[in-house]
ZAKOL-944245 format. One record per residue (C-alpha): x, y, z. Coordinates in steps of 0.001 Angstrom, whole numbers, plus 500000, padded with zeros to 6 digits. Last residue first. Layout:
<rs>
      px      py      pz
       X       Y       Z
...
</rs>
This chain:
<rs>
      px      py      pz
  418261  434823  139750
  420552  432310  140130
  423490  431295  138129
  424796  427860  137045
  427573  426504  135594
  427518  423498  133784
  429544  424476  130912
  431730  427872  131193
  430145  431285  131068
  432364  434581  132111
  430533  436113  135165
  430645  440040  135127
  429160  442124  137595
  428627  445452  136949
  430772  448997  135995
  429893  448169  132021
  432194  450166  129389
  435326  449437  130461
  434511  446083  132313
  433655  444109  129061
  437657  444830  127973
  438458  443608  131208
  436073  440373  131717
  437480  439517  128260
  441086  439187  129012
  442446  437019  126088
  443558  433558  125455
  440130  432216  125902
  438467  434871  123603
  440323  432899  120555
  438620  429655  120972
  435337  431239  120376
  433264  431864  123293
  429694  431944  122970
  428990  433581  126913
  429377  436690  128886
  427026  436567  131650
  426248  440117  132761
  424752  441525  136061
  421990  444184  137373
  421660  445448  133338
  421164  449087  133153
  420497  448708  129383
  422926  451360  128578
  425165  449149  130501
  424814  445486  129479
  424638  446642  125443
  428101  448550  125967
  429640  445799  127801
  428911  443531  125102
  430041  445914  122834
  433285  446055  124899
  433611  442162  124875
  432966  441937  121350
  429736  441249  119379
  428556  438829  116959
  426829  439748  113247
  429660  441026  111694
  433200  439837  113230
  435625  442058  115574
  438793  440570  116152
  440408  443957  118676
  438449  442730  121586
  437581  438845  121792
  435469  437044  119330
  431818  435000  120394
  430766  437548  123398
  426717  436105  123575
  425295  437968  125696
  423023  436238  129001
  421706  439019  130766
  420551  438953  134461
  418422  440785  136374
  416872  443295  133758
  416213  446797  133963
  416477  447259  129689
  417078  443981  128289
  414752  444494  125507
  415531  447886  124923
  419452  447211  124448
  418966  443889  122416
  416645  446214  120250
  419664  449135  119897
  421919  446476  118082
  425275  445576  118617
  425724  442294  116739
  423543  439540  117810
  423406  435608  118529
  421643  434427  120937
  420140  437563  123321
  418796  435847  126528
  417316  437734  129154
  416426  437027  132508
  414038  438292  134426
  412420  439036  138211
  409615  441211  139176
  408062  438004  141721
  405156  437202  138734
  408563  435920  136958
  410268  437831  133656
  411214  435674  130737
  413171  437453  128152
  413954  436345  124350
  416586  437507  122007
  415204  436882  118210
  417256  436129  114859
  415102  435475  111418
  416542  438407  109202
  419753  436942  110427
  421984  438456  113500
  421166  441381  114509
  418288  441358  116925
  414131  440931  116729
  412558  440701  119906
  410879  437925  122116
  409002  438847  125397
  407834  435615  127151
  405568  436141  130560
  406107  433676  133266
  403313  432584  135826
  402095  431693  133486
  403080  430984  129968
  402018  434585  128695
  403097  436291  125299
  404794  439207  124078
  405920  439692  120466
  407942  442856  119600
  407348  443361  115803
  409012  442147  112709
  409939  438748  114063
  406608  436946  114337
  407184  433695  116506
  406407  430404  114941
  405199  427536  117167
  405262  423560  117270
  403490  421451  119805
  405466  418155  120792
  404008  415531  122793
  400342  415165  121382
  400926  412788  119106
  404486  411165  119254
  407005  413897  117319
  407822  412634  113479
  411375  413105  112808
  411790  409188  113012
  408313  409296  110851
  410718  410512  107568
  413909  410946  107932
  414725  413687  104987
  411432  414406  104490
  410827  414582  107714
  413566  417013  108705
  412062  419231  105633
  408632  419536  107815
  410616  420828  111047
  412736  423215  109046
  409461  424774  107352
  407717  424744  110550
  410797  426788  112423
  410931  428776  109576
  409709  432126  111468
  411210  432514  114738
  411460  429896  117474
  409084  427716  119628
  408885  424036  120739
  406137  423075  123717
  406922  420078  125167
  403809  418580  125607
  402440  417285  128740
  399598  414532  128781
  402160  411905  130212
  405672  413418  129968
  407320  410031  130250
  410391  409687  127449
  412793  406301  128444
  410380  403190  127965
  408587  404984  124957
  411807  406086  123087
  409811  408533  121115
  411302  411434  122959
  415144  410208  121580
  414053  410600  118198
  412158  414528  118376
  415317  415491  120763
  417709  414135  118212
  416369  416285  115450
  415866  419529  117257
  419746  418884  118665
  421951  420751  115994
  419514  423723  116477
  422109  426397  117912
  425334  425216  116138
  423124  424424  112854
  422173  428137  112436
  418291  428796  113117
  417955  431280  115137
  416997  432393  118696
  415270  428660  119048
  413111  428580  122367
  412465  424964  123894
  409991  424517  126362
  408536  421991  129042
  412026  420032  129557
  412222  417191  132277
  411602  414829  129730
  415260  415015  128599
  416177  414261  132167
  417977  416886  134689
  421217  416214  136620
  423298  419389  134882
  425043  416269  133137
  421569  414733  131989
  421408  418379  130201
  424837  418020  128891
  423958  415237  127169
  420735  416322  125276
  422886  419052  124159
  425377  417102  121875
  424477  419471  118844
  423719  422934  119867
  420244  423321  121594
  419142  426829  122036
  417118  427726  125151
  415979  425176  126905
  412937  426294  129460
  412608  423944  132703
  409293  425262  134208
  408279  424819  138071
  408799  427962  138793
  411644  428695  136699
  414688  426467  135800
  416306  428574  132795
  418471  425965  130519
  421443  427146  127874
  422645  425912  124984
  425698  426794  122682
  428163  424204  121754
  430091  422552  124360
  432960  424238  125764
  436215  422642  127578
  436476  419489  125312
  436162  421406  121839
  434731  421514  118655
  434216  424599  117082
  430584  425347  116625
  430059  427724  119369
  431277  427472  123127
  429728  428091  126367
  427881  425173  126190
  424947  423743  129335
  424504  426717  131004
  422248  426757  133518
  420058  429194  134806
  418031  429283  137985
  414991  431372  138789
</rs>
């Protein structure tokens, strides 16, 4: 397992973070999680093509994770640049994915209109742990504290391996069970210690989450401009005693 991370940032604009996406190569399987607006260019970036990705899991549905649902539907009916032959990217997220989907085509019509057969669409229940198989991977997806309609995902491998993902989330004892054992955790850390906002977490609750889980390492990512003038990897590192990589675009982690 590989993951990249393609924006370390949120929906401020800047040059050193792109918005929030991230990409988890597994056996065989490129899985995008989140797709901020400008994500289709930082995955040729990472040296990947758009039809290089099989899945794409939606944690929620705030424009600075799904800015790129839209673009991603145009761009894959360029015939001469889109080859994924009888493969279809399989696009999942919580409940209102369809709803978002089918009001995109209202609004542009056929241009919002997958190819047939290339895209398959796919709501995910929120009020109960939902666990699926896409061998050899298994898909765990769990409510968190976001929005009524916010899920954290993990993929484990057959090999014992995971990662988890949480999107968006305020301290929440389902982000904690979900990740609990896991290899790596990806937490988002969007305002640094002392600038607490509802519905994100800070570096210490971050570190809280990472340890009570018994995380094996943290990736602190979702920085808004602020954290980048502070210590995060300190305040994180007084309430979890393990590693701690602070996200920037491109950079990628194995598992």
């Amino acid at each position: 397992m590989e993951v990249i991370i393609l924006g370390s940032g949120t929906c401020v604009p800047r040059i050193r973070r792109a918005g929030p996406a991230a990409m988890l190569r597994a056996y065989g399987m490129n899985i995008l999680v989140d797709s901020a607006a400008g994500t289709l260019r930082q995955v040729v970036r990472a040296g990947l093509r758009h039809h290089d990705i099989d899945m794409v899991l939606y944690t929620h549905f705030h424009p600075d994770h799904i800015g790129e649902l839209l673009p991603f539907i145009f761009a894959s009916k360029y015939g001469s640049g889109y080859d994924r032959g009888d493969r279809p990217v399989k696009v999942m997220g919580p409940e209102g994915l369809l709803r978002i989907h089918q009001a995109l085509k209202s609004a542009f019509g056929e241009w919002a209109e997958p190819l047939p057969g290339a895209m398959e669409f796919q709501e995910i229940p929120v009020e109960m742990q939902a666990v699926q198989q896409i061998p050899p991977l298994t898909l765990t997806s769990l409510h968190v504290a976001h929005t009524p309609h916010s899920l954290a995902y993990r993929i484990d491998g057959p090999d014992g391996k995971g990662v988890v993902f949480s999107g968006d989330t305020d301290l929440c004892e389902e982000i904690i069970s979900l990740a609990r054992d896991i290899d790596l955790l990806v937490l988002e850390c969007a305002a640094p210690e002392g600038m607490k906002v509802a519905g994100h977490l800070t570096p210490s609750e971050a570190g809280k989450i990472a340890s009570e889980a018994g995380a094996r390492r943290l990736v602190l990512t979702h920085f808004y401009p602020e954290c980048d003038n502070t210590d995060v990897a300190s305040a994180c590192a007084s309430e979890y005693r393990g590693p701690i990589i602070l996200a920037e675009d491109l950079m990628r982690i194995l598992v």
